[in-house]
Every structure is written in C-alpha cells, then in structure tokens.
Legacy VTK file of the C-alpha trace (Angstrom):
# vtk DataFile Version 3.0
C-alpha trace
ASCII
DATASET POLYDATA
POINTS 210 float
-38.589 -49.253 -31.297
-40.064 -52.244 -33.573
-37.309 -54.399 -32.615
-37.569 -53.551 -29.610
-41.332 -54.304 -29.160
-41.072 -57.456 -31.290
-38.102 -58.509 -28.995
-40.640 -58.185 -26.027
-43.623 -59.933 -27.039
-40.706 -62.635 -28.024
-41.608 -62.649 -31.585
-38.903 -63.496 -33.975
-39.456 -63.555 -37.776
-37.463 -65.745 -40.386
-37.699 -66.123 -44.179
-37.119 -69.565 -44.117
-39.804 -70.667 -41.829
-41.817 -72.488 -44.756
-39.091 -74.847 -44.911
-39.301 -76.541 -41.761
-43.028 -77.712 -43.077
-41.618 -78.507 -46.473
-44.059 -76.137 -47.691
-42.414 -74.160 -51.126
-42.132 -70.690 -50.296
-43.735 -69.736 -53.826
-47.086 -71.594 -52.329
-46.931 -68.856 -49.665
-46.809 -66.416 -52.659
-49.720 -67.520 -54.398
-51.375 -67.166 -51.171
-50.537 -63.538 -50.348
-51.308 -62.767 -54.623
-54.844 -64.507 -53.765
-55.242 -62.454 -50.313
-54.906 -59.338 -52.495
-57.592 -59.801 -54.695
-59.812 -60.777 -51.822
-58.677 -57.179 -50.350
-60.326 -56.078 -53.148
-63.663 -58.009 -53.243
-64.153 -57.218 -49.747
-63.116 -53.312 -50.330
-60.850 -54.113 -47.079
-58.473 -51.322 -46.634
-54.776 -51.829 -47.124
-54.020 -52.029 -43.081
-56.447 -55.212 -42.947
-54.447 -56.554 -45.936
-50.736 -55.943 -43.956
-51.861 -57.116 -40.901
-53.754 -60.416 -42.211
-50.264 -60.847 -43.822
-48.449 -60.175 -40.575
-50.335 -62.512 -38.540
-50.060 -65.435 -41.382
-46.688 -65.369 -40.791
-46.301 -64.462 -37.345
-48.076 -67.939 -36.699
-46.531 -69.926 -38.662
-42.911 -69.024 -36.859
-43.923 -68.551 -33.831
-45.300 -71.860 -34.288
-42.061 -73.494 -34.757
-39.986 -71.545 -32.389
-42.154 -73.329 -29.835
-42.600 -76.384 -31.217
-46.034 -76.596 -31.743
-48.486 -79.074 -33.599
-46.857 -79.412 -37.459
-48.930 -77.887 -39.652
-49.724 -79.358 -43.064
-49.607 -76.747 -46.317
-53.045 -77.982 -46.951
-53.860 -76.046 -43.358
-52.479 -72.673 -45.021
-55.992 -71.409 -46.434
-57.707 -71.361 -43.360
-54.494 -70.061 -41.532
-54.626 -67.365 -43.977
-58.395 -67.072 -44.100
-58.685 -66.780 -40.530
-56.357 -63.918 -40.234
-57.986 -62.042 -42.387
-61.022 -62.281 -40.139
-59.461 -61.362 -37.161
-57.609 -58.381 -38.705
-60.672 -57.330 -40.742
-62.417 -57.245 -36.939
-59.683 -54.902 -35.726
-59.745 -52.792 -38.979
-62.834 -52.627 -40.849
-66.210 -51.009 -39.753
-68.574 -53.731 -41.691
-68.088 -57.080 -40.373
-68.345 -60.011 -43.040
-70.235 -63.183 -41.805
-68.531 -66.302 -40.567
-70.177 -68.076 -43.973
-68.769 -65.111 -45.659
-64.894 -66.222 -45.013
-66.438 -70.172 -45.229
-67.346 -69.499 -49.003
-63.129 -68.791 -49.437
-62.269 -72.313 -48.310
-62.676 -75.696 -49.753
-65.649 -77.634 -48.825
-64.013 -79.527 -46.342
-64.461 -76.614 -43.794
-66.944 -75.401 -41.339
-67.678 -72.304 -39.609
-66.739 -74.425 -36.213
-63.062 -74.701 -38.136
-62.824 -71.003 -38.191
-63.496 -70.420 -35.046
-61.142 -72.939 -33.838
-58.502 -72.114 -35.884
-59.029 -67.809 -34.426
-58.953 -69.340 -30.829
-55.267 -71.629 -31.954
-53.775 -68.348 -33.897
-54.896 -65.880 -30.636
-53.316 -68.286 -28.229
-50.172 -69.213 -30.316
-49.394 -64.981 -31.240
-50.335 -64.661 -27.098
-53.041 -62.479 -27.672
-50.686 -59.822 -29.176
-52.850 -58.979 -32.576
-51.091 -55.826 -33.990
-47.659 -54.832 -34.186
-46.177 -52.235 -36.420
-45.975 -53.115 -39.851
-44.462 -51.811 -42.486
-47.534 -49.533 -44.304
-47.705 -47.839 -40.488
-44.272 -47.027 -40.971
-44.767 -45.790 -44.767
-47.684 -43.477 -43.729
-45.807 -42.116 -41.443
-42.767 -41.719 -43.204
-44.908 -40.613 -46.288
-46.195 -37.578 -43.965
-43.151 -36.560 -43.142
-41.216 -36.434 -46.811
-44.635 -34.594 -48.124
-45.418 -37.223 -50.530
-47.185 -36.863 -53.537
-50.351 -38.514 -54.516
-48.410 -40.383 -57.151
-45.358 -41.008 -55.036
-47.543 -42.863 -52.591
-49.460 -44.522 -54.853
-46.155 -45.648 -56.520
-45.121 -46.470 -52.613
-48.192 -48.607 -52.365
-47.412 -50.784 -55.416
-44.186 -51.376 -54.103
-44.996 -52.175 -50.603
-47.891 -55.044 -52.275
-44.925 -56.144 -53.739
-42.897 -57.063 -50.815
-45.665 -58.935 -48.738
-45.109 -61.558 -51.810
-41.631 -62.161 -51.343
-40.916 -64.440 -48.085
-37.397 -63.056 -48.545
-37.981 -59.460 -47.293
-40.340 -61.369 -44.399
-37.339 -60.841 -41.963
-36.751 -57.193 -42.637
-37.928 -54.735 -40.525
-40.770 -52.889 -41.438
-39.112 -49.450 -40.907
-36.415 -50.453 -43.186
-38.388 -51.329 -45.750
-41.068 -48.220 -45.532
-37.628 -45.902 -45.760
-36.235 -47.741 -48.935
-39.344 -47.359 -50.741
-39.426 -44.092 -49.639
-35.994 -43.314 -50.825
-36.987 -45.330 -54.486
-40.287 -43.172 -55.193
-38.524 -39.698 -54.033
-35.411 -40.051 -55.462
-33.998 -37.998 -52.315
-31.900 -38.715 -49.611
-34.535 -39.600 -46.333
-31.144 -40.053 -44.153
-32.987 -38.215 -41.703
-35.371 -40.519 -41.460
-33.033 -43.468 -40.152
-31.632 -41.154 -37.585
-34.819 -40.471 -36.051
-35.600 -44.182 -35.661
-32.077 -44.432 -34.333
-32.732 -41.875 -32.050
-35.993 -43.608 -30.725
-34.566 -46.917 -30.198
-30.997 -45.549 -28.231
-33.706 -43.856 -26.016
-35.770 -46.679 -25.649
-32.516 -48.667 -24.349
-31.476 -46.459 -22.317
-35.272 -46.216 -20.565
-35.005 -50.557 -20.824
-31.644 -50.259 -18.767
-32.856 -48.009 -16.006
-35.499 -50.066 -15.311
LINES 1 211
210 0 1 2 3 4 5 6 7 8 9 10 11 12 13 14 15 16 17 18 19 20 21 22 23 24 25 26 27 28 29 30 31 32 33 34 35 36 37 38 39 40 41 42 43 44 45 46 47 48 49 50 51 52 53 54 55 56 57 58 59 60 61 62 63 64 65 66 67 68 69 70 71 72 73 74 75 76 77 78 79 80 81 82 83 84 85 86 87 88 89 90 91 92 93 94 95 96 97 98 99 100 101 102 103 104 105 106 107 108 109 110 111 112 113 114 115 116 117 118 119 120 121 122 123 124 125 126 127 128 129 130 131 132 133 134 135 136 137 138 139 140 141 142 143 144 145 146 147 148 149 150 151 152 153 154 155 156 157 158 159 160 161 162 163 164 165 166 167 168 169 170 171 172 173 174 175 176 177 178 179 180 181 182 183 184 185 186 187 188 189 190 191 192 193 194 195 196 197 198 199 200 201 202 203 204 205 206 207 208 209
C-alpha cells in the first residue's frame, strides 16, 4: 500500500540523490544528528521529527527527477529548517514563531527566506505533505506484536538510527518498521509481511478494475 501510494503521487526515493549536487552524504548526516537535538529543544514529538526528515529528502529527489533549480549544500539548513516548520504545523499543538526557526540559521537568512523556501518545498512535493513513514508503520506494528515498554523504546533508538543513514533512505518504511520489530522481539513477525502483502495484492487488484 506505501508503494503503491508513493507510486501515485509519483514520488520516487534514492540513496544516492546527494550525489547529483556533489553534496557528501555524511553532510546530510550531520544534518539529521543536528535535527534530533532540535526535536528535543523544541519537545517536538517523534512524528514531527520523521516527517521533517521525510520531506528533506522527498525534496531534494523529487527535485532532481524533475530537473529543477540546482541546489547548493549551503541551501540544506533552510531546506531542512523549513521542513521542520511545516511538519511541526501538521504535528504539534504549540506553534514556534517564524524568528523561532530564523534563530537555527545563519545570519544570512530572513523570515521572508522561510517563507519562500515553504511555498518552493509545497509546490515541488505537489502539495502532498504526509505520507507513511516508517514510525507510522512501527506503531502500528508495535500494537500488534504487544510490545513492551522497553522493546519500543529499544525500537525507537533504532528507528533514530536509520533516518541517519542515506543508505536505508530507499527502503520502504514497512520494511524497515518489521526488521526492527523482528531485532527487539527476537520472534518471528512473518505474519506481519503477509498482511502487508495481502493489502497491496488487494489494492492491485482494486487499481486494475478501475
């Protein structure tokens, strides 16, 4: 069903899509390692954090698939900065101030830049904020194993962990929710795969018929 939606909104993700800026993917890293501590600062809860992430990198590919204006790795903070605002609006119930997110950036910035840069990210993503991502799919995945306190706070660590590494980027969320389900457990979540099988033969078969 993710692949599914992802295919429809004509999103495609890649783990390599730093390189065609000639941006180092371990810049990116830094970046996501700095995003968490502002999680923190902020007391943002851990959806804002994964979809802040999501977005980051959803406009940086989609970006390039449609050959848009290059973007320079010195544009990455505000990128980044400005998708945490617009996934903190989704998310959080207290709203930060525009000078708020300005006090993040270098100097160089204004609160004009953020609001530029939300309108450029809104109309590059085509308006299509939030997608699945892959704490939705631990939650729910967490719910159904009967996961411990411990095991999900283990889960948690593990799924921090991931949004660092560009690598796993192209991995689908589900995938990724069931192996760290499978690593904290320690028991076979087979069933677990089926059912998302199960969702996306039906979802074909409804996509044919139509």
């Amino acid at each position: 069903e993710e692949k599914i939606y992802l295919e429809k909104i004509g999103f495609q993700m890649s783990s390599d899509f730093l390189n065609n800026y000639g941006i180092n993917p371990e810049t990116r890293t830094c970046l996501i390692d700095s995003l968490i501590d502002l999680q923190k600062i902020f007391n943002f809860n851990e959806r804002t954090l994964f979809i802040t992430v999501q977005l980051f990198d959803r406009f940086l590919t989609t970006s390039i698939i449609n050959n848009l204006s290059k973007i320079e790795e010195e544009d990455l903070d505000i990128i980044l900065t400005t998708s945490l605002l617009i996934a903190s609006k989704i998310e959080e119930s207290i709203l930060y101030k525009l000078t708020d997110y300005l006090g993040i950036l270098s100097d160089k910035y204004t609160t004009n830049n953020i609001i530029e840069m939300e309108d450029r990210i809104l109309k590059v993503i085509n308006f299509n904020v939030v997608i699945p991502t892959m704490l939705d799919f631990f939650e729910v995945f967490a719910e159904k194993c009967k996961l411990s306190s411990d095991e999900k706070n283990k889960g948690l660590f593990l799924l921090n962990i991931v949004l660092l590494d560009i690598n796993l980027s192209q991995i689908s969320g589900s995938v990724i929710a069931y192996s760290i389900i499978t690593t904290v457990t320690g028991k076979d979540c087979s069933f677990l795969l089926k059912k998302i099988n199960q969702i996306i033969d039906k979802r074909n078969e409804n996509n044919k018929e139509s």
